[in-house]
N, C-alpha and C positions, 0 to 999 in steps of 0.2 A: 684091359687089365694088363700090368705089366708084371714082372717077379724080377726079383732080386736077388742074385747069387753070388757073395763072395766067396774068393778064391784066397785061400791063403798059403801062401808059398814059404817052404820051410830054406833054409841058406843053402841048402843043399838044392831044389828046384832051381833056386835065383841063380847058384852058380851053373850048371846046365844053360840058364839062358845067355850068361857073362861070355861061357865058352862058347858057345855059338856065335853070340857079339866080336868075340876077339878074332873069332876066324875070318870070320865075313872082312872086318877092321883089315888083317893081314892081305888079303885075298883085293882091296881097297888100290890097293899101290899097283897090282897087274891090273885093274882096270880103267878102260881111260872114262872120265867123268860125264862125256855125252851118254857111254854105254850105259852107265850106272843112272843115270835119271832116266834112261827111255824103260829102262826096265820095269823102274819104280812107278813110271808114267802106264806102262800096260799091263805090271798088279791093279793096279786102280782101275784099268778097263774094266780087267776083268771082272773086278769085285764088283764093279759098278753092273755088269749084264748075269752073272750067276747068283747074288749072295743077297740073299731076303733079309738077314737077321741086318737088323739095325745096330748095333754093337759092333758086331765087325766092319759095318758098314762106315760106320762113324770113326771108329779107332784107326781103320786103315786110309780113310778120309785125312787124317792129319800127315799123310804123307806130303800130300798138298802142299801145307804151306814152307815142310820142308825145303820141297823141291822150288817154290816160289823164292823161298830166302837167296837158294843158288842162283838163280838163273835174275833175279832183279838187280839192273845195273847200277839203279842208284840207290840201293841199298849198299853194294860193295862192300861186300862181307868180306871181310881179311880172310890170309888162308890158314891160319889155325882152325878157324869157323869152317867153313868150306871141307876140308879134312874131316871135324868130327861130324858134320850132316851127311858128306859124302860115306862115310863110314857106316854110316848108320841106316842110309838106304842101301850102304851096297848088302846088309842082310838078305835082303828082297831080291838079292841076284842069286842067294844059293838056292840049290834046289834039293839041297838034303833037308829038307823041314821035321818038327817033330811029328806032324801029322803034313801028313800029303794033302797039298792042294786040294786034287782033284775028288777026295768025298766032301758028298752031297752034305750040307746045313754047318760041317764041322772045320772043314778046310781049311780054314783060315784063321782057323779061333790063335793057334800058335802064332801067327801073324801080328794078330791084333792086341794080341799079350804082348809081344815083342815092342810094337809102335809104343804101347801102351809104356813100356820101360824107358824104350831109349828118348820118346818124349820127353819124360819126366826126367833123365840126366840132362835132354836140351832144352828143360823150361826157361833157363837164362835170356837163351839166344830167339827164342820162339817169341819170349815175351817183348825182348827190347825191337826184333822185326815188327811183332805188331804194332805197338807203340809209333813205330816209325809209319806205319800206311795208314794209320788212322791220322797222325801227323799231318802227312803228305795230300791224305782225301783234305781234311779239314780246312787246310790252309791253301789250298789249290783254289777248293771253292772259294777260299773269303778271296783271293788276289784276285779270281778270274783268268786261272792258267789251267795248263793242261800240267795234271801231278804229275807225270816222266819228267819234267823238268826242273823239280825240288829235288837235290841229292841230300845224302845221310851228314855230308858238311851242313847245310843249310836244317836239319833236325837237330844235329847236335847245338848247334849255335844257339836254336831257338829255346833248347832246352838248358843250355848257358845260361842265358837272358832270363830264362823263368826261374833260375836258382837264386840269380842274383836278386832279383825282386823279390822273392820270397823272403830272402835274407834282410832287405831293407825294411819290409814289412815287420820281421817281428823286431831287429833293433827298434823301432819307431813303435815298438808295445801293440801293433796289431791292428792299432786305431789310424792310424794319421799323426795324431799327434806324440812329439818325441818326448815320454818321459825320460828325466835322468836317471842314472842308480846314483844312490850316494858316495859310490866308490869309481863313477865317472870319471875317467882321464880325459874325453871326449865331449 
């Protein structure tokens, strides 16, 4: 059986968590970028050997594919991007939390609210990485390559090619066959 609890946060909560976000952000630029993912890399340890609840489990789980977008070379995330993921893990380096780590079942709930937020401001960039490794799996297998050798040039391109088909598709009414409009210059 599971339960269901939402949590409604008034602008006043949200900000509390913004200001925590902004400092970490600030706190970003003294840290050099290895530091800030091994850190983010041994949150996850941890969570991964002390924390039963599946909610945190899962919420702080998405650190993952953060720290994936940085560190994947042919992805080659510009550094605007890189900046705000690096930002957003460097939270996970302070260690002034609103709840402390170290109690039992709760510890990390602050945590996983947090993932849980700054996710959701990097849905963009989360979404257009996944798109790209589903890309990169898919088309790996059809060539018979090994995927580290498709770069984000070679998705972009292909996602080119399929706009442009798409577009040919519906000029030509969806069917194959090209009706005219009556006000056809073409």
């Amino acid at each position: 059986m599971s339960l269901r609890i939402t949590l409604e946060f008034t602008d006043k909560d949200l900000e509390r968590f913004r200001s925590m976000a902004r400092k970490a952000m600030e706190n970003t630029e003294e840290q050099q970028r290895d530091v800030i993912i091994d850190n983010a890399r041994e949150l996850l340890k941890q969570v991964d050997e002390k924390v039963g609840s599946d909610y945190i489990r899962d919420r702080l789980g998405q650190l993952q594919i953060l720290i994936d977008m940085l560190e994947d070379e042919g992805w080659g995330m510009q550094e605007v991007g890189q900046r705000r993921v690096l930002a957003a893990l460097a939270y996970f380096n302070n260690p002034e939390d609103l709840i402390p780590d170290h109690l039992p079942g709760v510890g990390f709930l602050d945590d996983a609210i947090m993932v849980e937020l700054l996710c959701r401001e990097l849905t963009p960039e989360i979404e257009a990485y996944r798109d790209y490794v589903d890309y990169r799996e898919h088309e790996a297998k059809r060539r018979g390559m090994d995927p580290d050798e498709l770069l984000r040039g070679d998705f972009l391109k292909a996602r080119e090619q399929a706009l442009l088909a798409r577009m040919r598709r519906r000029r030509r009414g969806g069917g194959g066959r090209r009706r005219k409009s009556p006000f056809s210059l073409f």
